[in-house]
C-alpha positions as CSV (number, residue, x, y, z in Angstrom):
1,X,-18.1,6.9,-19.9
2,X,-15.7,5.4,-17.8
3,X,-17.6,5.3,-13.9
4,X,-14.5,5.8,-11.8
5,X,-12.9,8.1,-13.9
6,X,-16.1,10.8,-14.9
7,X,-16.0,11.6,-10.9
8,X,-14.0,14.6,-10.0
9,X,-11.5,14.3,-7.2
10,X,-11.7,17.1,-4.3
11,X,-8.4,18.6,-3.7
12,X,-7.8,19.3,0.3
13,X,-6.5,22.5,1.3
14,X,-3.0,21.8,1.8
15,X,-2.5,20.1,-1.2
16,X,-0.9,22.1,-4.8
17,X,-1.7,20.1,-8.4
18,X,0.3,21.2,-11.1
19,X,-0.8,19.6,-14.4
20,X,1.5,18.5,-17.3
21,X,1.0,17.2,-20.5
22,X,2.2,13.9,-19.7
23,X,1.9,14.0,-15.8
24,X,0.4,15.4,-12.9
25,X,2.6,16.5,-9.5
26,X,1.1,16.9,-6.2
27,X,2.6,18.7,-3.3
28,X,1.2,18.4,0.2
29,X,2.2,18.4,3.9
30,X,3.3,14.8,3.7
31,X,5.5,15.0,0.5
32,X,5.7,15.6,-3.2
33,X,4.4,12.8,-5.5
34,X,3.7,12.4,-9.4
35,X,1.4,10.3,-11.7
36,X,1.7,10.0,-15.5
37,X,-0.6,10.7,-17.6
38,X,-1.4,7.6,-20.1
39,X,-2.0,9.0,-23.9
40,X,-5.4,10.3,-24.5
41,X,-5.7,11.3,-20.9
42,X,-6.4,14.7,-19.9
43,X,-6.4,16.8,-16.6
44,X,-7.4,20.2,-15.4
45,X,-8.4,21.9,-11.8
46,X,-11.6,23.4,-11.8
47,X,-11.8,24.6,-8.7
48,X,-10.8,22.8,-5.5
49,X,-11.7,19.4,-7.8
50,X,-9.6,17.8,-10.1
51,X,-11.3,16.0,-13.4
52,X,-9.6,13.8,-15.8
53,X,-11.1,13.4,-19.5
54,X,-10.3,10.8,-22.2
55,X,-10.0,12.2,-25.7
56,X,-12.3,8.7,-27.4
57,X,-13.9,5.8,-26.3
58,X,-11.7,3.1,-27.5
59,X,-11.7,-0.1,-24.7
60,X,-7.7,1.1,-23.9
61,X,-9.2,5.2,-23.4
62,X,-11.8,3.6,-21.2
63,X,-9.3,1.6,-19.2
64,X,-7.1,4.3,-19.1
65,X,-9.5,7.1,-17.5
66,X,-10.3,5.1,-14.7
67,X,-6.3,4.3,-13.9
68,X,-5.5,7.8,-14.3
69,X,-8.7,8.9,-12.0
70,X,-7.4,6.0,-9.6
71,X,-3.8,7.3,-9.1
72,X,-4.4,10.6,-9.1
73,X,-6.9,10.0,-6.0
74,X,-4.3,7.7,-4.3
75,X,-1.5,10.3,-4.6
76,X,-4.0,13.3,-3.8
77,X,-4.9,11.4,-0.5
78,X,-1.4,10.2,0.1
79,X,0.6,13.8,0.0
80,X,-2.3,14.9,2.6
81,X,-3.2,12.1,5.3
82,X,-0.7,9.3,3.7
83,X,-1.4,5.4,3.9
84,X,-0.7,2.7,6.4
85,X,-1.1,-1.1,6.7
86,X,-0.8,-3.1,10.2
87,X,1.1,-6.4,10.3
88,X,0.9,-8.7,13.2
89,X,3.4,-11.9,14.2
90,X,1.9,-15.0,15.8
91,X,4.0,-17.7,16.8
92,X,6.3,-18.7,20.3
93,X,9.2,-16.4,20.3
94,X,8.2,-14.3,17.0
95,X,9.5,-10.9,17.2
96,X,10.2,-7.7,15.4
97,X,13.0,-5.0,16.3
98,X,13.6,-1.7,13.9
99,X,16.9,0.3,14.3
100,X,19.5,2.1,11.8
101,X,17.1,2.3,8.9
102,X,16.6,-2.2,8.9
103,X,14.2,-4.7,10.6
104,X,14.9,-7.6,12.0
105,X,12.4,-10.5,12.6
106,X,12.5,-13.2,14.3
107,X,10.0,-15.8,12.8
108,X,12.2,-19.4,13.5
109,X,14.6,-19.6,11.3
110,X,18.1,-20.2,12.2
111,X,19.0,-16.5,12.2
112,X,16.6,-13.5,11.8
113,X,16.1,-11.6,9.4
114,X,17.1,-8.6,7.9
115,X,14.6,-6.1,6.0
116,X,16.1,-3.0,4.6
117,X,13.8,-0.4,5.2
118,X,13.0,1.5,1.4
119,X,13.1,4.8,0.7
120,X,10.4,6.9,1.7
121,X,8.6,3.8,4.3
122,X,8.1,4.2,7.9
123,X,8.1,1.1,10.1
124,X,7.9,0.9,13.3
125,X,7.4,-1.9,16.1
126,X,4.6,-0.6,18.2
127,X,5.2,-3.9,20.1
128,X,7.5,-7.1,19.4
129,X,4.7,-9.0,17.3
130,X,3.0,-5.4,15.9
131,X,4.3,-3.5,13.0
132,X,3.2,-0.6,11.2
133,X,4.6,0.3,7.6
134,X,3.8,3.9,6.7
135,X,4.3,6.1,3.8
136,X,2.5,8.4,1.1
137,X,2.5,6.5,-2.2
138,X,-0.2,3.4,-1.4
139,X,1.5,0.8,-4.1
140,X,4.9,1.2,-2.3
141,X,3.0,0.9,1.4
142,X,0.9,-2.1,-0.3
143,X,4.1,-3.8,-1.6
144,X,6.7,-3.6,1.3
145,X,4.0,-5.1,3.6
146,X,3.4,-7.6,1.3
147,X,6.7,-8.4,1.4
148,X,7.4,-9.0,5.0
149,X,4.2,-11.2,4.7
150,X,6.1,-13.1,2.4
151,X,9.0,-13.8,4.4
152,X,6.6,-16.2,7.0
153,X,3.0,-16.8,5.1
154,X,0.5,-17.9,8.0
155,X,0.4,-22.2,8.3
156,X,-2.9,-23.4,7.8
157,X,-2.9,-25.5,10.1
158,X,-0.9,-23.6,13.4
159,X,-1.6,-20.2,11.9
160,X,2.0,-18.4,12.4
161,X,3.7,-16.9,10.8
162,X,3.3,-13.0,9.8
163,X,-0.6,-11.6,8.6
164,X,-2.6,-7.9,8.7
165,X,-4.4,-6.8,11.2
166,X,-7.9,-8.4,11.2
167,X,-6.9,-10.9,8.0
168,X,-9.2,-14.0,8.8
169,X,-7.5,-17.5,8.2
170,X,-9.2,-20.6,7.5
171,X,-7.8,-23.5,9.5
172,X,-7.5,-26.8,8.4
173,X,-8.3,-29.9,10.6
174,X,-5.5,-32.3,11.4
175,X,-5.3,-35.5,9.3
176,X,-7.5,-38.4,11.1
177,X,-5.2,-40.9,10.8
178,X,-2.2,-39.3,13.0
179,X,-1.5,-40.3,16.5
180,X,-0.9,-38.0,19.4
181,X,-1.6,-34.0,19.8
């Protein structure tokens, strides 16, 4: 049996789970969010725990179970405490702003640029070269931070550019044969 998916998940108080043949909805203080339910998949609440069951052992049912086990977790802890990620900006005259729903960065281009905030993300600049990207569904959080990250990858060798929060970078050595610095 599958390891992640034979554990039950505790349901907070706060939180409703609704089960459905082919999905599972979740309703808590921080929103409302769904997960499917894969064929062969099962749910039920027993209690204040949720368990998910596979119907055989096939390597797909296997798989499966421990997904399904995996996103109903994330979405159980999302519609009750919610998921955050923490990007800092290094570099000489790097900066962030936020306002009407878009966020502008600075990272030394010819122009800055301009992020449309999704649906159902928070950002907000805590300072210039700190931003914080909030939300209750993990993969969207994971994704939209990974995508600002994208728009100025840390250089190896200066190490600016935009990277999370306590993200160690390996720095590479000049080449030996260049003169100056």
């Amino acid at each position: 049996m599958s390891r992640v998916g034979k554990k039950p998940i505790a349901i907070p108080p706060g939180v409703t789970v609704t089960v459905h043949p082919d999905r599972i909805d979740f309703e808590g203080q921080k929103g409302k969010l769904t997960t499917p339910l894969r064929p062969g998949i099962t749910a039920a609440v027993e209690g204040d725990s949720l368990v998910i069951s596979r119907s055989d052992d096939t390597k797909a049912g296997r798989a499966n179970h421990g997904l399904g086990r995996a996103l109903a977790h994330n979405a159980v802890v999302g519609v009750s405490e919610g998921y955050a990620k923490q990007l800092e900006i290094v570099g000489v005259g790097y900066r962030a702003k936020v306002d009407k729903g878009r966020l502008e960065i600075s990272l030394g281009y010819s122009r800055p640029v301009v992020y449309p905030i999704p649906e159902g993300i928070e950002i907000t600049a805590e300072k210039p070269t700190l931003l914080s990207v909030r939300g209750i569904d993990r993969q969207k959080v994971g994704q939209v931070a990974d995508d600002i990250k994208s728009l100025r990858i840390p250089d190896p060798y200066k190490q600016k550019g935009v990277r999370y929060v306590g993200e160690r970078l390996i720095k590479k050595e000049r080449k030996a044969g260049v003169a100056g610095a």
